[in-house]
C-alpha positions in Angstrom: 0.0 0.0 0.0 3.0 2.5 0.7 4.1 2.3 -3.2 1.3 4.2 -4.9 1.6 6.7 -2.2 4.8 7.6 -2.9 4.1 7.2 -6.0 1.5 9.6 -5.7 3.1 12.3 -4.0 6.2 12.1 -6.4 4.1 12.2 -9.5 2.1 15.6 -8.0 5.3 17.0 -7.2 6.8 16.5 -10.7 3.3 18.1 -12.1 3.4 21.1 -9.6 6.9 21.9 -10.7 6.2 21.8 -14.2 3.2 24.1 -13.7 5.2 26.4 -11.6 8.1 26.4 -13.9 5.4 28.1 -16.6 4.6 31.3 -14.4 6.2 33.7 -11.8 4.1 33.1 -9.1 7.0 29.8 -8.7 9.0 32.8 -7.0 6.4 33.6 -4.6 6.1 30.4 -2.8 6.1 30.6 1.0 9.2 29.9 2.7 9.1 26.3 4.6 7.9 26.5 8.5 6.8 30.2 7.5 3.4 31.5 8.3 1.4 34.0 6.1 0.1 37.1 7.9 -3.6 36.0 7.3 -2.8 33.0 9.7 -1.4 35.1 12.0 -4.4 37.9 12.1 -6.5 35.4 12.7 -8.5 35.0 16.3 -6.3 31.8 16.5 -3.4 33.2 15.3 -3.7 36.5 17.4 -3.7 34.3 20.3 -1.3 31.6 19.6 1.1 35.1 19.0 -0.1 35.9 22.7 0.2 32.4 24.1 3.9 32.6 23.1 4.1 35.7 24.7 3.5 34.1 28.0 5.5 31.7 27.1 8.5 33.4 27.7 8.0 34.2 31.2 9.8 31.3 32.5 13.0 32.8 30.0 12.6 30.0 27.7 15.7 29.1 26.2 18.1 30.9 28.1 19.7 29.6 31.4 19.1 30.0 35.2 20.0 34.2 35.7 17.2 34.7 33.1 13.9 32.9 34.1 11.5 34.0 36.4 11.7 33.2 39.7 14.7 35.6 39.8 16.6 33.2 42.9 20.0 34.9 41.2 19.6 38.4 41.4 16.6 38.6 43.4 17.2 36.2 46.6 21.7 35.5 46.2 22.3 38.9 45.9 19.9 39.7 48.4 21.1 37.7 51.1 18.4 35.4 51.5 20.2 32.6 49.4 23.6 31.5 48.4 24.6 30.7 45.0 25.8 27.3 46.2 27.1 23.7 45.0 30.3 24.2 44.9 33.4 26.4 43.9 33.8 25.0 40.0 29.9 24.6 39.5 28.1 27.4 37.3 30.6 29.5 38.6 29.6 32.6 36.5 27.2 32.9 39.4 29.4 33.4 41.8 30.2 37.4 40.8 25.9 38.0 41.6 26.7 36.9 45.3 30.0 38.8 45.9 28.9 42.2 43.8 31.7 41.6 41.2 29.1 41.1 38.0 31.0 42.2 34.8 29.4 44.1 31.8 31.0 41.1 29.6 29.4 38.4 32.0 27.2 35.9 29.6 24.4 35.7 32.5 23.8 39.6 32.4 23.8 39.6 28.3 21.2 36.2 27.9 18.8 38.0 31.0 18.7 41.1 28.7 18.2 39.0 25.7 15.4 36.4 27.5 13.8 40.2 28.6 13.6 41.8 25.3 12.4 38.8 23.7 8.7 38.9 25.5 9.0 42.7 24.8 9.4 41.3 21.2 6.7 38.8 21.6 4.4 41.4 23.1 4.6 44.1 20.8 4.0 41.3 17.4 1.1 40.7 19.2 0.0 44.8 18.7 1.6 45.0 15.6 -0.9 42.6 14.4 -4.0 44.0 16.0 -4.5 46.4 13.0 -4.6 44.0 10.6 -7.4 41.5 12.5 -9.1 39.4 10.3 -13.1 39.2 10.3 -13.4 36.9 13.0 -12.1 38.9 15.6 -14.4 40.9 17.2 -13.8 44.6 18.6 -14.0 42.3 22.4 -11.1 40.2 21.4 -9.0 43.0 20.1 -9.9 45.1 23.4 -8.8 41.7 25.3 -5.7 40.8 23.3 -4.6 44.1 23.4 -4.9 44.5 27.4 -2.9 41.2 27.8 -0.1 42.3 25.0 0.1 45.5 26.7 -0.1 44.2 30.7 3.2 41.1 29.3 5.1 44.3 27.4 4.4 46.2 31.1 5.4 43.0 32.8 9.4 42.3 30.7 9.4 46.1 30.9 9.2 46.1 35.1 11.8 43.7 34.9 14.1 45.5 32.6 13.6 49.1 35.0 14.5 47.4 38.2 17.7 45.0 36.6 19.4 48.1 34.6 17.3 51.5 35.5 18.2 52.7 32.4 17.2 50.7 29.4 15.9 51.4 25.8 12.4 51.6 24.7 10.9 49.6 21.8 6.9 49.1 21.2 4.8 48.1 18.4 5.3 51.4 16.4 9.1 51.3 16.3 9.7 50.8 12.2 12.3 47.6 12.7 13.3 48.6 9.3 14.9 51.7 10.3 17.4 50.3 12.8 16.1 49.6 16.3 19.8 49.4 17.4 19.9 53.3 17.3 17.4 53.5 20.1 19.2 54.6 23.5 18.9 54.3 26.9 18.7 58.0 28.0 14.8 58.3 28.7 13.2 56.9 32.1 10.5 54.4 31.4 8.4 54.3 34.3 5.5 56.1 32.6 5.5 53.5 29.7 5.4 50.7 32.2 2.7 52.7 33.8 0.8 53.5 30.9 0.5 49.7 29.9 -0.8 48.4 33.3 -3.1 51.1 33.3 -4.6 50.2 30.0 -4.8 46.6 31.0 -6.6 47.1 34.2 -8.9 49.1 32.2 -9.7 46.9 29.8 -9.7 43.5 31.0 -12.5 41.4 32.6 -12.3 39.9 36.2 -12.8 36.3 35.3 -10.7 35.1 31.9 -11.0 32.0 29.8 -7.1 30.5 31.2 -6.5 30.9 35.2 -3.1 31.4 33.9 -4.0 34.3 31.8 -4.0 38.2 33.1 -6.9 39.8 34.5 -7.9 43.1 35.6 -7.0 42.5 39.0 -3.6 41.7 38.3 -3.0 44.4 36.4 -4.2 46.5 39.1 -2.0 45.0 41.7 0.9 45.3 39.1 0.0 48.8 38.6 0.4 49.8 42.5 3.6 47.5 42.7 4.8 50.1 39.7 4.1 52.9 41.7 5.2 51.9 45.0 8.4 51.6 43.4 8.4 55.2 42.4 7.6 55.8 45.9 3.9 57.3 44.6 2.3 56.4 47.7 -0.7 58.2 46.9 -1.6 56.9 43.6 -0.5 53.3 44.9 -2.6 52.9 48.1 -6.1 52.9 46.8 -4.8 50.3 44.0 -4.2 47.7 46.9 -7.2 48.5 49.0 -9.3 47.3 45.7 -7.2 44.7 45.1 -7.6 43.2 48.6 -11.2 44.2 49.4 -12.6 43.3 45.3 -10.0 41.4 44.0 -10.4 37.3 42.3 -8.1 35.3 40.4 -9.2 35.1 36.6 -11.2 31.8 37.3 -13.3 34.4 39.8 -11.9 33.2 43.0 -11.4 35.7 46.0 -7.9 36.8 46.3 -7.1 35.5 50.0 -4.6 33.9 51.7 -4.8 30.3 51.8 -4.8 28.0 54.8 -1.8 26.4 54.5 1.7 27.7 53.4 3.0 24.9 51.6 0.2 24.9 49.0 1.8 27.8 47.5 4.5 26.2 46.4 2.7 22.6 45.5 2.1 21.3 42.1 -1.1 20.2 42.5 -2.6 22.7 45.2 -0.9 26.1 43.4 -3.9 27.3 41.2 -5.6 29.1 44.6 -6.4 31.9 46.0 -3.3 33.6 46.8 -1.9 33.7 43.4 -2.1 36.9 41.6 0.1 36.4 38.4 2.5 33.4 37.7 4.4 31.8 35.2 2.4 28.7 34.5 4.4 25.5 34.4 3.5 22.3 33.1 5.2 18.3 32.9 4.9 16.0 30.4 3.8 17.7 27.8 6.8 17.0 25.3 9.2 19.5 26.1 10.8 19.7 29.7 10.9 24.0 28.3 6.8 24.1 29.3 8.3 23.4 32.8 9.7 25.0 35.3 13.6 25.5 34.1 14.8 27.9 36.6 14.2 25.1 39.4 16.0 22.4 37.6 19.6 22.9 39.7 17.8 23.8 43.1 17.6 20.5 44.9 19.3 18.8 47.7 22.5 17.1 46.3 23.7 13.5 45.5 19.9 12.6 47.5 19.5 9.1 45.2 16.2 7.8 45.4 15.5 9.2 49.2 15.2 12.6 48.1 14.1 15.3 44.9 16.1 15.4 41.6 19.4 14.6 43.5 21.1 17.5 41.8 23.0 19.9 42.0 23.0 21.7 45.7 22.2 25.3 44.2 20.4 27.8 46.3 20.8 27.3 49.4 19.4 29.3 52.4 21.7 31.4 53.6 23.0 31.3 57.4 22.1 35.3 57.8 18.1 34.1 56.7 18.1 31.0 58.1 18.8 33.1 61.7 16.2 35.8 60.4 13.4 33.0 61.6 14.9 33.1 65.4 11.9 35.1 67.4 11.7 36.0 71.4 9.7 34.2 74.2 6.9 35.6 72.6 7.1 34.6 68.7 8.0 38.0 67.6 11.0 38.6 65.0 14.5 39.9 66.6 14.1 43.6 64.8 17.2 44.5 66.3 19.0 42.1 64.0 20.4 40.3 67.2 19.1 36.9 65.5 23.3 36.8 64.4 24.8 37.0 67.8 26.6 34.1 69.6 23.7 33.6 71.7 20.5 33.5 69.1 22.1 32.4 65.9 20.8 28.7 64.9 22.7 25.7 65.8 24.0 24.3 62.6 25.2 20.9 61.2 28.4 22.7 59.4 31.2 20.8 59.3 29.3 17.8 61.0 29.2 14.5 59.2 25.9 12.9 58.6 26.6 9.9 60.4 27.7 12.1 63.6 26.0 12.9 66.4 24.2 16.1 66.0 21.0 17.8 68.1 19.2 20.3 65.8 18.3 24.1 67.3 16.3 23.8 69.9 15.1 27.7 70.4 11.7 29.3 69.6 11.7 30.0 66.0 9.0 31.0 63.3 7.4 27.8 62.1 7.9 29.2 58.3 11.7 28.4 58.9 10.7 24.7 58.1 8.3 26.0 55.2 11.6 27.7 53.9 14.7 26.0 55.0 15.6 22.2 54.3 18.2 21.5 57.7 19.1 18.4 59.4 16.9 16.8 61.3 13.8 18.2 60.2 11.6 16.2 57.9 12.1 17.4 54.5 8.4 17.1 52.7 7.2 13.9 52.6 11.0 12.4 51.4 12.6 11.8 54.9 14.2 13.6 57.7 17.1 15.7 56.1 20.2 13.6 56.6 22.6 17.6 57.0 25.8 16.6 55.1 24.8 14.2 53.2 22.7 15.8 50.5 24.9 19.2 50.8 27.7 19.0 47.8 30.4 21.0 49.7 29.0 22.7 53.3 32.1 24.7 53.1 31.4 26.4 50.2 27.5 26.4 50.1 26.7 26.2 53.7 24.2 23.6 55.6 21.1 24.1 54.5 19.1 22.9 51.1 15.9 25.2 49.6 12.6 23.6 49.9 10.0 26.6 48.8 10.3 25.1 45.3 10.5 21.3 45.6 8.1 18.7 44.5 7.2 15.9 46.8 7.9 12.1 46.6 4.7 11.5 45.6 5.0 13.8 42.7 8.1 12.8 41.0 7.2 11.6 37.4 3.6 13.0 37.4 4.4 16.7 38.2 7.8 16.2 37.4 9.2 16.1 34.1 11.1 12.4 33.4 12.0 13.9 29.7 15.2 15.5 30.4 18.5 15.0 32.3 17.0 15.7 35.6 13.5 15.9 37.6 13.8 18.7 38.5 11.9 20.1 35.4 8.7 20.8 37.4 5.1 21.5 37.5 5.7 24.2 40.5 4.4 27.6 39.3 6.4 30.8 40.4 3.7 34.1 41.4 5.2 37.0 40.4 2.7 38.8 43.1 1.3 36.7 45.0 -1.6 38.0 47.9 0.6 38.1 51.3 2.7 40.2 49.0 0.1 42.3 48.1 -0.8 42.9 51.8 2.8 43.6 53.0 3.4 46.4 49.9 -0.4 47.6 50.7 1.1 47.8 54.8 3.9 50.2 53.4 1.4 52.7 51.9 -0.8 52.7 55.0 2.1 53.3 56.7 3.6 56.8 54.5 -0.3 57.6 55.0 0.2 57.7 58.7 -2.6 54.3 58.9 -0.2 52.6 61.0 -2.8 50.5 62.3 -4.0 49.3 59.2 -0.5 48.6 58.1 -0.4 46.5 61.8 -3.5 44.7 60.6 -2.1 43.7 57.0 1.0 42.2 59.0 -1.2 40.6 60.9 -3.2 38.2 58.7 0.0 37.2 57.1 1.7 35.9 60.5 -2.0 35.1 61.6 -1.3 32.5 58.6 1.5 31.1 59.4 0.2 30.6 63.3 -2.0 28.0 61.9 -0.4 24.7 63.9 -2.5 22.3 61.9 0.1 22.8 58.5 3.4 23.2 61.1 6.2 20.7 60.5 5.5 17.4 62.3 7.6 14.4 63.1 6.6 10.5 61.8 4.7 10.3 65.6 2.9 14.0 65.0 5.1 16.1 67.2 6.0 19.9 66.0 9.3 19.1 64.4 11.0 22.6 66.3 9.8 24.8 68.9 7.5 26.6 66.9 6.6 30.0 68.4 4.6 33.1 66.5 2.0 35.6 67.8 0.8 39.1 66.0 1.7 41.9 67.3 -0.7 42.9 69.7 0.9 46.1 70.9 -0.9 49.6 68.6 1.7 50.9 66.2 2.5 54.7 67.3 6.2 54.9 65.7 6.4 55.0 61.8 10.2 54.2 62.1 9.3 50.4 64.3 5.9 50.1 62.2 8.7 50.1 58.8 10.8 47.9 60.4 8.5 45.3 61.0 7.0 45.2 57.7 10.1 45.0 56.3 11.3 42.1 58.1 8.1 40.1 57.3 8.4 40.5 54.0 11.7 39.2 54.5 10.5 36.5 56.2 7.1 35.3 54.3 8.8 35.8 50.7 12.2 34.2 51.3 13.9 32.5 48.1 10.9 34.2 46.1 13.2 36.4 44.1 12.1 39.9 46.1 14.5 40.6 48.3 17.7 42.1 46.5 15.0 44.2 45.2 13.1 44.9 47.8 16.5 46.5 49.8 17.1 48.6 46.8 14.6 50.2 46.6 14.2 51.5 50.5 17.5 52.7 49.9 19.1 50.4 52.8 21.0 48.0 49.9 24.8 49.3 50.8 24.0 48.6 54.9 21.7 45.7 55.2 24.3 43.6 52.2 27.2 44.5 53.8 26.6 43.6 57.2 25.0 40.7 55.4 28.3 40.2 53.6 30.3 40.7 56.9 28.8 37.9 58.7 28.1 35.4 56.2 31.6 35.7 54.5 32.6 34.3 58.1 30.9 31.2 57.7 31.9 31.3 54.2 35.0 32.6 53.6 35.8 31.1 49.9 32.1 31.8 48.7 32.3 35.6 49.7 36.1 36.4 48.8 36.1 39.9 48.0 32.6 40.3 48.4 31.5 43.7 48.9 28.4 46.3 47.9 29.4 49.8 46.4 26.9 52.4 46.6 25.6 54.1 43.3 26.8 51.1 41.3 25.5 47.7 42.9 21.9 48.2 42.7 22.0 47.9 39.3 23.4 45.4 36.4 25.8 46.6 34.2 25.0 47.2 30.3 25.7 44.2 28.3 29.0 45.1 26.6 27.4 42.6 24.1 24.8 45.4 23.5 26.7 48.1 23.8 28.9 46.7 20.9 25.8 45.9 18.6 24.3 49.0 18.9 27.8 51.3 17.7 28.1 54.4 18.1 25.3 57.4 17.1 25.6 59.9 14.2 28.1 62.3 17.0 30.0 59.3 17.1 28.5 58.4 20.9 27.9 55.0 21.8 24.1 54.5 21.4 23.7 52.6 24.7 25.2 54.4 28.0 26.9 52.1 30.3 25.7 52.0 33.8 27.8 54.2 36.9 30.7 52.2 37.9 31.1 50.1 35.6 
């Protein structure tokens, strides 16, 4: 039967070439794996455009310092991870933990690229809008629009808050006349501003995807844009309708959800508190639809006992690990004495796994064991954390082993994707807002408002939260696993400077290893103290990690300028390099 088909097929080709060979219209066949605009301005094409917008929120293609969950930028050179593994390992990471990132680094110039590419993606999408076939209605133009616009805003945000200074590209830049001539001289918060805005004007509540944007989001990323502007004013009313009206896009009210861990679980993440995430998915085909940013962020050398078994990166750090020590009374050390002698967390460092060893026994926040994989607490549902064992090399990467981001025993395979080297392709989705983050940026307006109060109630529900003892850490016989102690604070709020404290500290503490934190210290202005007393004491328990490690004002809180880029966008018609390197650098 498979003769005359081939037959077949080679007889029609030999005919189509001989009636192409007898007209021009031979030189206007479509090039292979090319689609023709009318496919793309279609209401399926519009969206597949769209869809592959999205898709580049996990940084597809490009490697760990580009995807989402930004645990390189965002958490190691914020202090609330370390780069880990060991000294040889993906050691063009090491520069983002000791403040020694080069313009020439690879990481900085694929971040930019992975960036620009869902600006790209975004702005095809608008580019196409125009030219909408007849079965896209004005409603799905309105809606495809708000989402292209609220992504663009989205890799935009990103962009401002890696490099400050970056150039500006949308939908009605002719690429023709040489996009490389665009600089970086023009501030681009209102464009980020103007594209949120639009969104939350324009989309529904409720969407056809839970994965998709809705007006809600948009809103929340909206204030988030202006909060960090410090516009206060323009921010605060954003969050109060996004925590008294707000739903996901399957209609859902935003709230925080009973248990902690379910944030951070395959198959409990689609809930309540998740505002905007990447969407991740196993199995599908290609590991790239997972979660690739996670894929390196396991306990080490853990066989079948524990997740992945590769390769020891991102690691708590001692500094945030000590962060969860609170008083008699469950409340955080604000005085920062959780690093002294006395409170600091007994440790397995430099302890053999097959060695005696008594884990901390002082009152701590029960998130630590949400947050923190140490020895001899039970590590998901794998087995109690062995210490040593499952750390590649303690003296270079410390004790402890992340576990925000880590699929459970009864996952692996299902929610876990078996296709590539590793496991630890994932189904775990990362929130880019998610709603205890909401309430803790919502608790610094109230706060420049003079609401203290409010601000104290907004801290509140999230440690209210985490009080719940029903999702604590137990043992195999039921036990709390530590000495688990947290209360609210109970006292009124009269002093703005204590009410900012403690808001800061819990958002270090409820979003640790999210990606917020390197941020977050940038913009309160308090990056060049809090990293380098961060640097002083963990380069003490580290000393080969940290060598040389050290923050410089006016230059750190910012990436450099891919020399890459500089280089491909030459000089101007004065003879000027088009793109302007960051100061210091």
């Amino acid at each position: 039967m498979k003769k005359p088909i081939i037959k077949g097929v080679i007889v029609t080709a030999m005919l189509s070439l001989v009636a192409f060979a007898c007209s021009e219209s031979f030189l206007e066949a479509p090039a292979t794996g090319a689609l023709a605009s009318n496919q793309l301005t279609s209401r399926a094409g519009l969206d597949g455009l769209l869809i592959s917008t999205y898709g580049q929120l996990n940084g597809r293609g490009y490697n760990q310092a580009a995807a989402s969950l930004d645990w390189v930028r965002g958490s190691v050179s914020g202090g609330d991870g370390n780069k880990g593994s060991n000294s040889g390992d993906f050691n063009s990471l090491t520069p983002f933990q000791t403040y020694q990132v080069l313009p020439t680094a690879g990481d900085v110039n694929q971040k930019w690229q992975a960036l620009y590419e869902g600006v790209s993606r975004a702005n095809m999408v608008l580019r196409m809008i125009p030219q909408a076939a007849a079965d896209v209605s004005a409603a799905d133009k309105t809606r495809i629009t708000a989402e292209a616009r609220f992504l663009r805003g989205h890799y935009y945000f990103l962009l401002k808050r890696q490099w400050n200074m970056v150039p500006y590209v949308d939908e009605t830049t002719d690429y023709s006349l040489g996009i490389e001539k665009i600089a970086n001289n023009v501030d681009i918060w209102s464009k980020i501003e103007a594209d949120f805005k639009f969104a939350a004007d324009n989309l529904t509540a409720t969407q056809s995807a839970v994965g998709r944007a809705n007006k809600w989001a948009a809103t929340a990323y909206l204030a988030k844009t202006y909060l960090y502007q410090k516009k206060y004013t323009e921010a605060k009313p954003l969050f109060d309708q996004v925590i008294a009206n707000g739903t996901t896009s399957d209609g859902t009210k935003y709230a925080l959800v009973a248990n902690f861990t379910n944030i951070f679980n395959a198959a409990t993440e689609k809930n309540s508190e998740s505002v905007f995430a990447d969407q991740a998915a196993a199995n599908t085909g290609s590991a790239d639809n997972a979660n690739p940013n996670l894929n390196l962020n396991f306990p080490y050398n853990t066989g079948s006992n524990g997740p992945a078994g590769c390769c020891g990166f991102f690691p708590p750090s001692f500094e945030m690990a000590n962060s969860f020590r609170v008083n008699a009374n469950g409340l955080p050390l604000l005085d920062g004495s959780y690093n002294s002698a006395t409170n600091e967390l007994k440790t397995d460092q430099g302890i053999a796994s097959n060695a005696a060893f008594t884990p901390d026994a002082g009152p701590v926040d029960p998130r630590l064991d949400w947050s923190v994989g140490r020895r001899g607490i039970p590590y998901l549902d794998w087995q109690v954390h062995p210490g040593q064992d499952w750390i590649r090399d303690q003296g270079f990467a410390g004790p402890y082993s992340p576990k925000k981001f880590v699929f459970y025993r009864t996952q692996s395979k299902t929610l876990t994707d078996g296709s590539s080297w590793t496991d630890g392709y994932s189904a775990i989705n990362y929130n880019f807002i998610r709603f205890a983050d909401v309430l803790l940026m919502a608790a610094e307006c109230e706060i420049e408002a003079g609401s203290l109060e409010k601000a104290r109630e907004y801290v509140n529900m999230v440690r209210t939260r985490a009080a719940n003892t029903s999702y604590w850490v137990k043992t195999a016989a039921g036990a709390n696993a530590a000495n688990y102690v947290i209360s609210n604070y109970t006292a009124p709020w009269t002093d703005k400077a204590t009410a900012t404290a403690a808001v800061r500290f819990e958002r270090k503490l409820e979003l640790s290893g999210e990606g917020h934190r390197f941020f977050d210290l940038v913009r309160w202005g308090t990056a060049t103290t809090d990293l380098n007393a961060f640097v002083g004491y963990e380069s003490k328990k580290l000393p080969v990690a940290y060598s040389g490690a050290a923050f410089t004002a006016n230059q750190d809180e910012y990436l450099p300028i891919p020399q890459t880029q500089i280089d491909l966008q030459g000089n101007d018609a004065s003879g000027n390099k088009v793109l302007k390197q960051n100061p210091g650098y």
